[in-house]
C-alpha atoms as a printed R data frame, in Angstrom:
    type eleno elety resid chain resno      x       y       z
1   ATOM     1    CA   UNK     A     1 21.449 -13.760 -11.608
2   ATOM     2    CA   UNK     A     2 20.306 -12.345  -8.197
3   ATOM     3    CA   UNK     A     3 18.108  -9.235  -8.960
4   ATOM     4    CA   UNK     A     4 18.661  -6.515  -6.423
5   ATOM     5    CA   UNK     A     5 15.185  -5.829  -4.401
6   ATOM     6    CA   UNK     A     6 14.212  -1.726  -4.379
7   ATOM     7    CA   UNK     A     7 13.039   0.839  -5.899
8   ATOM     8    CA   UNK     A     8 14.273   4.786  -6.722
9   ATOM     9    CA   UNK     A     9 14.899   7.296  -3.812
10  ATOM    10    CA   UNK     A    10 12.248   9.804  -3.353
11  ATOM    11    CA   UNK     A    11 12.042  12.088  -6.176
12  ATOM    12    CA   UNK     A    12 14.551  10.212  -8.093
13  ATOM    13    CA   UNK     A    13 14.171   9.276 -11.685
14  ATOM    14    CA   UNK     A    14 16.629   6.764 -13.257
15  ATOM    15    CA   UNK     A    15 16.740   7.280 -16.888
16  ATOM    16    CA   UNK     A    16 18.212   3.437 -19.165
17  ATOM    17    CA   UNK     A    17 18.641   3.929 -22.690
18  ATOM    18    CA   UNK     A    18 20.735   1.891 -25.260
19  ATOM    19    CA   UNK     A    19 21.861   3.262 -28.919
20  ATOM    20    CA   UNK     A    20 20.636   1.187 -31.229
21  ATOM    21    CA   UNK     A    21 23.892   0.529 -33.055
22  ATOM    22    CA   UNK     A    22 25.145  -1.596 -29.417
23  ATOM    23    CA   UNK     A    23 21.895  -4.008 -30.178
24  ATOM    24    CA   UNK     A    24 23.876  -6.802 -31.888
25  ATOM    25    CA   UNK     A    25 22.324 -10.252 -32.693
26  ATOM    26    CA   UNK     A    26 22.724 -11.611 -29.949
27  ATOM    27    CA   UNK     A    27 21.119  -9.126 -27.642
28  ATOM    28    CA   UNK     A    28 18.563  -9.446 -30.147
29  ATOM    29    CA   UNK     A    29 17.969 -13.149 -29.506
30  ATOM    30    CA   UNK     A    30 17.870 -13.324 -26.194
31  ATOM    31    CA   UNK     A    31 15.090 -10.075 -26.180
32  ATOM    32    CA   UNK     A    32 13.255 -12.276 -28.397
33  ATOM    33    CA   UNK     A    33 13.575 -15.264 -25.936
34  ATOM    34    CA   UNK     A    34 11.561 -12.524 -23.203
35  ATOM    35    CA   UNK     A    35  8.407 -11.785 -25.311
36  ATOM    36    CA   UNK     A    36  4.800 -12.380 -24.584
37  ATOM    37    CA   UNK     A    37  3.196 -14.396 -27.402
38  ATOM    38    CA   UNK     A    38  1.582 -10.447 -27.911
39  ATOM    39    CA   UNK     A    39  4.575  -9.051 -27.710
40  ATOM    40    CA   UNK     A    40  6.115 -11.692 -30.442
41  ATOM    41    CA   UNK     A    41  3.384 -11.120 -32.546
42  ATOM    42    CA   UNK     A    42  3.480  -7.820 -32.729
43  ATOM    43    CA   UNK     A    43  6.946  -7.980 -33.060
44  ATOM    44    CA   UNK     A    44  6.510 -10.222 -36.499
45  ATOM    45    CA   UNK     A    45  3.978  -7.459 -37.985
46  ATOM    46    CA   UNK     A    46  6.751  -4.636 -38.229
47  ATOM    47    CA   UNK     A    47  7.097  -4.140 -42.077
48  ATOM    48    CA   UNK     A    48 10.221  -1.574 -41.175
49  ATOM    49    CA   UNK     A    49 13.626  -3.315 -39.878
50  ATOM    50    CA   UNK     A    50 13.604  -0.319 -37.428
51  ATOM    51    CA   UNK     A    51 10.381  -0.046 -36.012
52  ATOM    52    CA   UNK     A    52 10.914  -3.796 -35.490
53  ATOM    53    CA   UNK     A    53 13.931  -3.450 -33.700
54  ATOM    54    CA   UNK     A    54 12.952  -0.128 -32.050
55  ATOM    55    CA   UNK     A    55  9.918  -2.326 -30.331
56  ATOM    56    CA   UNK     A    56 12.622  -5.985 -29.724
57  ATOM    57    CA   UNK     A    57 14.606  -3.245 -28.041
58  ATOM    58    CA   UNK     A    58 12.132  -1.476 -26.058
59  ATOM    59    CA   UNK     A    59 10.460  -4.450 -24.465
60  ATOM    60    CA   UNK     A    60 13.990  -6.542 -23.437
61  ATOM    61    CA   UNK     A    61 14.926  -3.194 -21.737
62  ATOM    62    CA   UNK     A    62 11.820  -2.489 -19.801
63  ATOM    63    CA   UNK     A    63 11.517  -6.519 -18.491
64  ATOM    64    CA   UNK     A    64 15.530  -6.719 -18.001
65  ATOM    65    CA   UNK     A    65 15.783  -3.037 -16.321
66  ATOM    66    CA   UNK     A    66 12.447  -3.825 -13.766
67  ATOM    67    CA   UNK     A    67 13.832  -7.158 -13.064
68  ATOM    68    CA   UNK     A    68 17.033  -4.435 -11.458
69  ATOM    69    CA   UNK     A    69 14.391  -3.291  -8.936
70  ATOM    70    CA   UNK     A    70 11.857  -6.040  -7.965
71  ATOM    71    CA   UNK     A    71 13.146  -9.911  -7.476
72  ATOM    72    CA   UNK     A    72 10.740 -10.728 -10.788
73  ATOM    73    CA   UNK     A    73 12.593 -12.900 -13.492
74  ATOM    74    CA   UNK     A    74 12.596 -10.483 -16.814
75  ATOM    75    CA   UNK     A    75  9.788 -13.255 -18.978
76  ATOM    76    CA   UNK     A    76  7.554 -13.220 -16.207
77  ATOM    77    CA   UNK     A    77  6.914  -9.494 -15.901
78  ATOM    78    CA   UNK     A    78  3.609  -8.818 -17.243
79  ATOM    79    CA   UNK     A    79  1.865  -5.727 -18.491
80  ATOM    80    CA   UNK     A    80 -1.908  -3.966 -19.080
81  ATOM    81    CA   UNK     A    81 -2.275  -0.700 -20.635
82  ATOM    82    CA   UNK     A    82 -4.942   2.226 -20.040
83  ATOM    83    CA   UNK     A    83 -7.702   2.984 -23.095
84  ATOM    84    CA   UNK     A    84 -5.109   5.580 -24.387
85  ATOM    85    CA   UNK     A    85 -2.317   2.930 -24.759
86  ATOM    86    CA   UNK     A    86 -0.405   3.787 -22.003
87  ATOM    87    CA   UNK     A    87  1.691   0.693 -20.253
88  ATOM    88    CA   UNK     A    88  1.490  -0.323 -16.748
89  ATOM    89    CA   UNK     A    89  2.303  -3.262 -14.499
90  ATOM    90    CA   UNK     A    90 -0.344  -5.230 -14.139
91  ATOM    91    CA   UNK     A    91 -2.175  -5.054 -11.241
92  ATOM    92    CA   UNK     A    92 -1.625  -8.638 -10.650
93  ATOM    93    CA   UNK     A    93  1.961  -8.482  -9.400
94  ATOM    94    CA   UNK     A    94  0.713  -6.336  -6.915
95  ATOM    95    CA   UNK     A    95  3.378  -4.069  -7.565
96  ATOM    96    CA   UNK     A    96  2.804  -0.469  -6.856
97  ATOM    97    CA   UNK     A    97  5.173   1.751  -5.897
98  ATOM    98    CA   UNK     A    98  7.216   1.644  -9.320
99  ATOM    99    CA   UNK     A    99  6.212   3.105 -12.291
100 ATOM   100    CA   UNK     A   100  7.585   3.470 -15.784
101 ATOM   101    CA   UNK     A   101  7.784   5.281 -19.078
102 ATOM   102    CA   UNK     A   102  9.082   4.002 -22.079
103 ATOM   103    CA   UNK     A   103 10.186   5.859 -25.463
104 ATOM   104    CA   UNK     A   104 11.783   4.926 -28.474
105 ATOM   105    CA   UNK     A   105 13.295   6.782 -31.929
106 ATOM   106    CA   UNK     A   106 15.364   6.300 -34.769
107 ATOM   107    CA   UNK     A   107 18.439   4.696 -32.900
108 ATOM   108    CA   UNK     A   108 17.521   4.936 -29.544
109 ATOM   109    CA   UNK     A   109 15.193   3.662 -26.796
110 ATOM   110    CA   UNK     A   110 14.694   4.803 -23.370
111 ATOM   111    CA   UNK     A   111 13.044   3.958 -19.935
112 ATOM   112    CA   UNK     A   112 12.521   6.361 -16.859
113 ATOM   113    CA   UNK     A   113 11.713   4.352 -13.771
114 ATOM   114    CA   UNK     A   114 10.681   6.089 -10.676
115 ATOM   115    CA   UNK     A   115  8.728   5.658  -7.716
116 ATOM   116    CA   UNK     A   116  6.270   8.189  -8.661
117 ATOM   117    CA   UNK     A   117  3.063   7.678 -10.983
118 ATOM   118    CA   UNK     A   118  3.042  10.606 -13.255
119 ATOM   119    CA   UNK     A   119  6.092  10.088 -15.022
120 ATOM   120    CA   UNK     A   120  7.165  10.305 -18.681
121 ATOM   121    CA   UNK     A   121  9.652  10.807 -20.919
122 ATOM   122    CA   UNK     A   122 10.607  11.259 -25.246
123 ATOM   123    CA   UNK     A   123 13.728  10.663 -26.805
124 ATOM   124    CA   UNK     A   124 14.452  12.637 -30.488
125 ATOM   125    CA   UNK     A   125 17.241  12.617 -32.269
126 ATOM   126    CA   UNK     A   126 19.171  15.860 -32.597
127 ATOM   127    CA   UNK     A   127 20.101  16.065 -36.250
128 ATOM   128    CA   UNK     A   128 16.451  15.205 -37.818
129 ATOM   129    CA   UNK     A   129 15.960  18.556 -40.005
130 ATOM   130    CA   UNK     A   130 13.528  17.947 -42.874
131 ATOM   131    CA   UNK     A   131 10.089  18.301 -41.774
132 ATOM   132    CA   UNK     A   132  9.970  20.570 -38.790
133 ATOM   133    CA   UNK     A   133  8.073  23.096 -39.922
134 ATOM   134    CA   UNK     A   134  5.142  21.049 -40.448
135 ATOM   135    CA   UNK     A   135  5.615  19.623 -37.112
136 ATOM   136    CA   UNK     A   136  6.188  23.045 -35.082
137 ATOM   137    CA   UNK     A   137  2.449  23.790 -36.845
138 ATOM   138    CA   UNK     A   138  1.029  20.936 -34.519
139 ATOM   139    CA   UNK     A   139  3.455  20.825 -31.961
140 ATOM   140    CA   UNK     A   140  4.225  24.744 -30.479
141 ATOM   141    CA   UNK     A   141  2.123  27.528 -29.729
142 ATOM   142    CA   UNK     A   142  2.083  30.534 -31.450
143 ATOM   143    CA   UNK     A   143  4.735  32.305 -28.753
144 ATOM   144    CA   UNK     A   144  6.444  29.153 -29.108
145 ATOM   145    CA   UNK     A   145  6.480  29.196 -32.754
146 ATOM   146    CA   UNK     A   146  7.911  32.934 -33.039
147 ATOM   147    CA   UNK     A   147 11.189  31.812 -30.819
148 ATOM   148    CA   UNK     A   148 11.333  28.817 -33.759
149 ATOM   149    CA   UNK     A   149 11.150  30.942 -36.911
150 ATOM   150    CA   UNK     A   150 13.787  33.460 -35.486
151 ATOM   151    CA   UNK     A   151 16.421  30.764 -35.298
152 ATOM   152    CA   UNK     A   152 18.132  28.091 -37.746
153 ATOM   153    CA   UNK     A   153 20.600  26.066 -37.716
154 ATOM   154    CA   UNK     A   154 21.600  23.584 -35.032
155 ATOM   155    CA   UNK     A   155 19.920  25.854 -32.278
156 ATOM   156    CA   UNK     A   156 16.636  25.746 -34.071
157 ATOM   157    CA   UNK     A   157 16.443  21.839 -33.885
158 ATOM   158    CA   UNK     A   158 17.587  21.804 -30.468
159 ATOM   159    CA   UNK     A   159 14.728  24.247 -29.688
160 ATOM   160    CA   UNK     A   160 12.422  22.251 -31.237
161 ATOM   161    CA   UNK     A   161 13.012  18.877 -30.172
162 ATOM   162    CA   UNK     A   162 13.703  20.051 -26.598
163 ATOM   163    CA   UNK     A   163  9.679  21.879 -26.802
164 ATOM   164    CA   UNK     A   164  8.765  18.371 -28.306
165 ATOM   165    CA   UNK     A   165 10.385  16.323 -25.844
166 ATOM   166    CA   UNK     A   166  9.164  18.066 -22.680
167 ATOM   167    CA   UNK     A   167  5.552  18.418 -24.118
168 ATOM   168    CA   UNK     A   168  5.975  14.666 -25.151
169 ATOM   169    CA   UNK     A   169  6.620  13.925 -21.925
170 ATOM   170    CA   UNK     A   170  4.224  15.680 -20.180
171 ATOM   171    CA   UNK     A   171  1.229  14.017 -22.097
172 ATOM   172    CA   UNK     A   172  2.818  10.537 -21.687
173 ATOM   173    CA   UNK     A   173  2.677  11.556 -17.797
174 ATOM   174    CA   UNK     A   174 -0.389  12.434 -17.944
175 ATOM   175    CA   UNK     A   175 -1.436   8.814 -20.003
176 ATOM   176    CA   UNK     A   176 -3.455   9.993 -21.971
177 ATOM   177    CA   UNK     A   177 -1.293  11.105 -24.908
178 ATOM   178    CA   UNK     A   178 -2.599  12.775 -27.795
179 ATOM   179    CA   UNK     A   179 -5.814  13.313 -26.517
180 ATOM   180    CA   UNK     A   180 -3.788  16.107 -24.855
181 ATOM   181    CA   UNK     A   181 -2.759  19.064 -27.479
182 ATOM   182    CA   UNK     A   182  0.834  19.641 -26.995
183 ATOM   183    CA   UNK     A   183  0.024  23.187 -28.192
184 ATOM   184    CA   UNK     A   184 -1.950  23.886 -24.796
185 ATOM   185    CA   UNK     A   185  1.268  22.627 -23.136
186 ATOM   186    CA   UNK     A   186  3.377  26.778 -23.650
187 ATOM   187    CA   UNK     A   187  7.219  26.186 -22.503
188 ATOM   188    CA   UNK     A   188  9.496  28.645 -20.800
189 ATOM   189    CA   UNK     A   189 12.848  27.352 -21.885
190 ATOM   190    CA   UNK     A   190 14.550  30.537 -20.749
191 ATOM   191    CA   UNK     A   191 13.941  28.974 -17.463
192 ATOM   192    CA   UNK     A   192 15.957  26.540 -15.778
193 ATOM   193    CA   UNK     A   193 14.658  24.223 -15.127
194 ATOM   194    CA   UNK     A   194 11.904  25.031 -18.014
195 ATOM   195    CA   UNK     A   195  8.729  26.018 -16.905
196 ATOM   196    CA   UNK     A   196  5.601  25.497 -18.581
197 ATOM   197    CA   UNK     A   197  1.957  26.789 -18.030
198 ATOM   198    CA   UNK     A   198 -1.466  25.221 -19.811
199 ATOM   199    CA   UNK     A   199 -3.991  26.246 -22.132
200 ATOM   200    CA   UNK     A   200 -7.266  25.344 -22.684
201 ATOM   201    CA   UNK     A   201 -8.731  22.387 -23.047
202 ATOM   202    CA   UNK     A   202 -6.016  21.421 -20.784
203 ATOM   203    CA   UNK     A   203 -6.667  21.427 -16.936
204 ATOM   204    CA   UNK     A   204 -3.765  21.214 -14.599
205 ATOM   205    CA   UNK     A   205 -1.749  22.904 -12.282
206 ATOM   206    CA   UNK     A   206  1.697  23.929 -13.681
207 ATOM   207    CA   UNK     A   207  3.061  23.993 -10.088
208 ATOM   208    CA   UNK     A   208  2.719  19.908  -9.865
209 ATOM   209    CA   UNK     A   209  5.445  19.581 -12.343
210 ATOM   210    CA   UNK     A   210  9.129  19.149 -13.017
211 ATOM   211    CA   UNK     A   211 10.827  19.568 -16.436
212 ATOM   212    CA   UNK     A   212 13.809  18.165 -17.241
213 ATOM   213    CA   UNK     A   213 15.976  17.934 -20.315
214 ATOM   214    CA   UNK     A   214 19.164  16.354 -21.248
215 ATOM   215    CA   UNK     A   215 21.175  16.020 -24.231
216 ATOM   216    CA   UNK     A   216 22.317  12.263 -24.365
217 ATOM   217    CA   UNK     A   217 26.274  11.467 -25.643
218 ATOM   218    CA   UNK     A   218 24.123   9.418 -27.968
219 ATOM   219    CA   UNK     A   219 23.055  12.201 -30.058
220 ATOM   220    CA   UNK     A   220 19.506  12.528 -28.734
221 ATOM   221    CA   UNK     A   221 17.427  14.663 -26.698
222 ATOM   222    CA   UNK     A   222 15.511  13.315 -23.668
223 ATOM   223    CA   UNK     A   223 12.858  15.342 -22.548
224 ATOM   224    CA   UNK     A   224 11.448  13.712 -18.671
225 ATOM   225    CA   UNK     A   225  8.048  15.136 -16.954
226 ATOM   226    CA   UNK     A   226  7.335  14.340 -13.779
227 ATOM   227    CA   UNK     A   227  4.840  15.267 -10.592
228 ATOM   228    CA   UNK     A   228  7.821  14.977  -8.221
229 ATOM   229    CA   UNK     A   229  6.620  16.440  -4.760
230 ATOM   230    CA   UNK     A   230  8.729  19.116  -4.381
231 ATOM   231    CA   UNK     A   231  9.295  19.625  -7.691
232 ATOM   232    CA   UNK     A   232 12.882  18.824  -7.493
233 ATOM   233    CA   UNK     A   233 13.504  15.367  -9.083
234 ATOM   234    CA   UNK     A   234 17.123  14.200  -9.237
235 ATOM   235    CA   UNK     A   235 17.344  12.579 -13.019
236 ATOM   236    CA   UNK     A   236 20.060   9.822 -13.572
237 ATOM   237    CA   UNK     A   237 21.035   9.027 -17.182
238 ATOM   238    CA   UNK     A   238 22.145   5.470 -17.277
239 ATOM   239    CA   UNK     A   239 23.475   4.416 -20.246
240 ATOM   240    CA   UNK     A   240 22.841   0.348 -20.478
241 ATOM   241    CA   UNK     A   241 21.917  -2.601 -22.833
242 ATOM   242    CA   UNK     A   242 18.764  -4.072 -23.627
243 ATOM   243    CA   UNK     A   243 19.145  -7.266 -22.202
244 ATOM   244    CA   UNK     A   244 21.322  -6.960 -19.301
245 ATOM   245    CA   UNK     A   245 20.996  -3.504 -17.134
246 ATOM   246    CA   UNK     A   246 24.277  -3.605 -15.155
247 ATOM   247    CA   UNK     A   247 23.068  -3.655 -10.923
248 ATOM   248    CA   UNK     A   248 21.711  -0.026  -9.724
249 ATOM   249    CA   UNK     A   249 24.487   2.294  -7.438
């Protein structure tokens, strides 16, 4: 198939992701067909069925979807990561005015693809319930955690995966993940677009970023970071298959 040669307008982030229950055997197969012997092998060491196909998914979508933008065959798209785990294309396709993050979750994965370096993105399901106290204890800060304890119900989880998301994101951007508290990361989700200022140990200027979140007709929450100049990034949601991306608009 001809691959279409470009990249995302300025400030632009397109956003693939494909529900889990629309990766079929087939799709499967022919993701399998794309791996790395690392990626295979790694793919063989799952124990669970669904971090194994969480991962099969993950990597035909990011090769398929950045095969969309450069004229790169999907297998021959090859990958590095920094000392925090964060992916990259390798410097050796000499590639470097695209950038990507990936995410995955119980039943979905996701890509953002943009032309701009500090970009990241999470994707949470909206009906997880049982355990989110312990997590708000890790993930929000104390203001934050107030807000949570005064609701319940559906609006409490959509608070707290939409704080999760965004500070998800935001660390991903940043790749270096978890070596960032997402605590220091304090949200304004009043705001919209959210805001968000930073707390020590964390070092940054609020005013670099864009937040961004989006409630997917999947049943997830995407939450997208991004140091857009501007700080106006246009997101497009683009739902899409693993294997096959339909050609950009």
């Amino acid at each position: 198939m001809s691959m279409k040669q470009g990249h995302p307008g300025r400030g632009q982030v397109d956003l693939w992701y494909v529900p889990l229950d629309d990766f079929g055997a087939d799709e499967q197969a022919a993701c399998l067909r794309l791996l790395s012997p690392p990626e295979r092998e790694r793919h063989d060491a799952f124990k669970s069925e669904s971090a194994r196909l969480q991962h099969l998914a993950a990597r035909g979508l990011i090769r398929t979807t950045l095969s969309g933008y450069r004229d790169i065959a999907p297998e021959h798209w090859r990958f590095g990561a920094n000392r925090y785990g964060r992916p990259f294309i390798d410097d050796s396709l000499g590639i470097d005015d695209l950038h990507f993050s990936l995410s995955h979750t119980h039943g979905l994965v996701a890509c953002a693809v943009a032309a701009i370096a500090e970009i990241g993105v999470d994707v949470e399901p909206r009906d997880r319930d049982a355990g989110l106290d312990e997590l708000a204890a890790a993930v929000l800060s104390p203001r934050e955690r107030l807000r949570f304890e005064a609701m319940n119900g559906q609006a409490r989880r959509d608070f707290f995966f939409t704080s999760w998301t965004l500070k998800e994101a935001y660390v991903k951007a940043r790749g270096m993940g978890l070596a960032l508290p997402m605590k220091s990361v304090v949200l304004d989700l009043e705001a919209l677009p959210p805001l968000a200022h930073f707390t020590d140990p964390i070092e940054d200027d609020p005013s670099r970023w864009a937040f961004r979140s989006l409630h997917l007709a999947s049943g997830h929450i995407a939450g997208i970071a991004t140091a857009v100049p501007g700080g106006k990034p246009e997101i497009v949601p683009r739902r899409t298959r693993a294997i096959n991306p339909p050609a950009r608009r």
